[in-house]
C-alpha positions as CSV (number, residue, x, y, z in Angstrom):
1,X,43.1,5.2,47.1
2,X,42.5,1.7,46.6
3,X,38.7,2.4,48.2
4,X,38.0,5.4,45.9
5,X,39.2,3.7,42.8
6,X,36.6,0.3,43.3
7,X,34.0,2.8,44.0
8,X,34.7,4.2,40.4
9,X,34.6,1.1,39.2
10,X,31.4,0.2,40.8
11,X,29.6,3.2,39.4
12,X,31.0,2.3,35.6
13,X,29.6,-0.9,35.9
14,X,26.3,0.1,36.9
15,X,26.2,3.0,34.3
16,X,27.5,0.5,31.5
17,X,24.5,-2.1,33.2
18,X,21.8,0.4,32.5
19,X,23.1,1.2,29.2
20,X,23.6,-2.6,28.0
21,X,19.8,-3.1,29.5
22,X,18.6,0.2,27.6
23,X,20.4,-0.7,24.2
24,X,18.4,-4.2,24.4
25,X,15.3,-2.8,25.6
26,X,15.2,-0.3,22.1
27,X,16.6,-3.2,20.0
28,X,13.6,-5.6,21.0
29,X,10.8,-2.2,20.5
30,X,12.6,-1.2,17.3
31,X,9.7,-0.9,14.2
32,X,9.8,-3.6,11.9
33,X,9.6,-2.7,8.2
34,X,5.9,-1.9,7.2
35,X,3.6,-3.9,4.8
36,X,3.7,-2.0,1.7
37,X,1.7,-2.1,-1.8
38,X,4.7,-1.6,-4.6
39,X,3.0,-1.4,-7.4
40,X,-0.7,-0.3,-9.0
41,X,-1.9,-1.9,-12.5
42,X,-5.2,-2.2,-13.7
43,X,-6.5,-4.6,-16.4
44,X,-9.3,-3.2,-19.1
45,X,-10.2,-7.2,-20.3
46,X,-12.6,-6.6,-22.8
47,X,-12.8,-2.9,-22.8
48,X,-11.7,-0.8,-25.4
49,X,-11.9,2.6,-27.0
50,X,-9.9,5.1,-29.5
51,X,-8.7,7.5,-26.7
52,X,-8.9,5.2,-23.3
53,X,-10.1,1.7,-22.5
54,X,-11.4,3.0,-19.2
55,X,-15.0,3.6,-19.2
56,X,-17.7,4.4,-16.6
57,X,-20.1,2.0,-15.5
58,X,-17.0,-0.7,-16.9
59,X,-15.7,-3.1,-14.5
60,X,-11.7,-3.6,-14.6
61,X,-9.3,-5.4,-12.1
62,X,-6.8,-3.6,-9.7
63,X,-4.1,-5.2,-8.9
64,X,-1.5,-4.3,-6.1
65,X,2.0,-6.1,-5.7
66,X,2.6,-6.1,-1.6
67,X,5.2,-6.9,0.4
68,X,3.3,-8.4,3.3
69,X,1.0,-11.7,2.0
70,X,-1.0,-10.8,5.5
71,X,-2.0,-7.3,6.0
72,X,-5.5,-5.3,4.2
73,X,-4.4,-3.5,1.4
74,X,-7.0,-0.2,1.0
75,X,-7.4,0.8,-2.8
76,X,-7.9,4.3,-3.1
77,X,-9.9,6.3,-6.7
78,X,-8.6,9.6,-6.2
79,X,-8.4,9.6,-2.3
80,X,-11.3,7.9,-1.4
81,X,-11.1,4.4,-0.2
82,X,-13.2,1.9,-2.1
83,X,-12.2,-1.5,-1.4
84,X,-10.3,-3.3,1.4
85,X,-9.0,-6.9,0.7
86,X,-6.6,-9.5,1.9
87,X,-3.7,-10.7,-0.3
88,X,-3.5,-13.5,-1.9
89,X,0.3,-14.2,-1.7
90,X,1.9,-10.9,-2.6
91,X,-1.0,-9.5,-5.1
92,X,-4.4,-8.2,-3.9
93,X,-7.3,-8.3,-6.4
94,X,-10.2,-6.0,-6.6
95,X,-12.9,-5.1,-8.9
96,X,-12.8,-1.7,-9.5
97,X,-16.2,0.0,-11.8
98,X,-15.5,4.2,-12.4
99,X,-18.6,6.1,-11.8
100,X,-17.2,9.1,-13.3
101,X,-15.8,10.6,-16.3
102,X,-12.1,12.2,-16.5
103,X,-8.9,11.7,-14.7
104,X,-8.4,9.2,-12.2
105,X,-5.4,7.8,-9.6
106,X,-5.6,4.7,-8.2
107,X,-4.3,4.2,-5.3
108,X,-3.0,1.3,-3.0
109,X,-2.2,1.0,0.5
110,X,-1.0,-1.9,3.2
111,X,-1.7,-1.9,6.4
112,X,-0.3,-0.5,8.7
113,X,1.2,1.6,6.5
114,X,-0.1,4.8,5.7
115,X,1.5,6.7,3.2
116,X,0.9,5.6,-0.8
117,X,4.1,4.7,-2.7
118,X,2.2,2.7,-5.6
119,X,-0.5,4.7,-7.8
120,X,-1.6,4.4,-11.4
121,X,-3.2,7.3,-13.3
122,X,-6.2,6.7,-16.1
123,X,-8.0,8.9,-17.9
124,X,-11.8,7.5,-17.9
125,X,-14.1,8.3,-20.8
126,X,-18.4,7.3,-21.2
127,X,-18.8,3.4,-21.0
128,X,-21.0,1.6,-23.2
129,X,-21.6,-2.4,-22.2
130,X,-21.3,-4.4,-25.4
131,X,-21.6,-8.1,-24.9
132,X,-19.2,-9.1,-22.4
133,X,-16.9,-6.3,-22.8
134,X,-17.5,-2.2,-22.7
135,X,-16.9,0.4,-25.9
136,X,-15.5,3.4,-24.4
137,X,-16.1,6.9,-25.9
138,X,-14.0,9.8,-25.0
139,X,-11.8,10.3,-22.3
């Protein structure tokens, strides 16, 4: 008995050794939180109109809050990527100038995250450059 019982033992140890060494192995490959862009704003400056102060042709600044002050952030105009930048701290900075007329979503992104969490939806009307700012009519 005394022979059969230490070999139960024996194979308890090993099968509590591979666990322990399996546990560890999946805590040290376990995903970190992703880099993530929080929040969308853009500034109009100078711009202005009755309806919108988002023009075509009028260039305005996007701003994304991020979580990681190292990782690209994409911006996004209605699904189609037109800018990637580094953070500056937690905020990435971009220029953004709509080419079109009607509603847009601007989107951000952080590497190597890929789903969106922060947009901001503007309605753009017709730009007209006055001076240092734009007049925007419509929208």
């Amino acid at each position: 008995m005394t022979d059969r019982t230490s070999g139960m033992r024996g194979r308890v140890g090993v099968v509590v050794g591979v666990f322990g060494v399996a546990t560890a192995a999946a805590v040290c490959v376990a995903p970190t939180a992703g880099a993530i862009a929080t929040q969308v704003s853009i500034h109009p400056g100078l711009n202005f109109g009755s309806s919108t102060n988002y023009g075509t042709g009028c260039t305005y600044q996007a701003r994304a809050a991020v979580t990681d002050v190292v990782q690209p952030v994409a911006f996004y105009d209605n699904g189609v990527r037109f800018a990637v930048v580094a953070p500056s701290g937690g905020t990435a900075l971009v220029n953004w100038v709509p080419a079109t007329e009607g509603p847009h979503t601007i989107s951000a992104v952080q590497s190597p995250d890929i789903s969106i969490v922060a947009s901001m939806d503007v309605r753009v009307g017709r730009g007209v450059h006055v001076a240092e700012g734009c007049n925007v009519f419509g929208g």
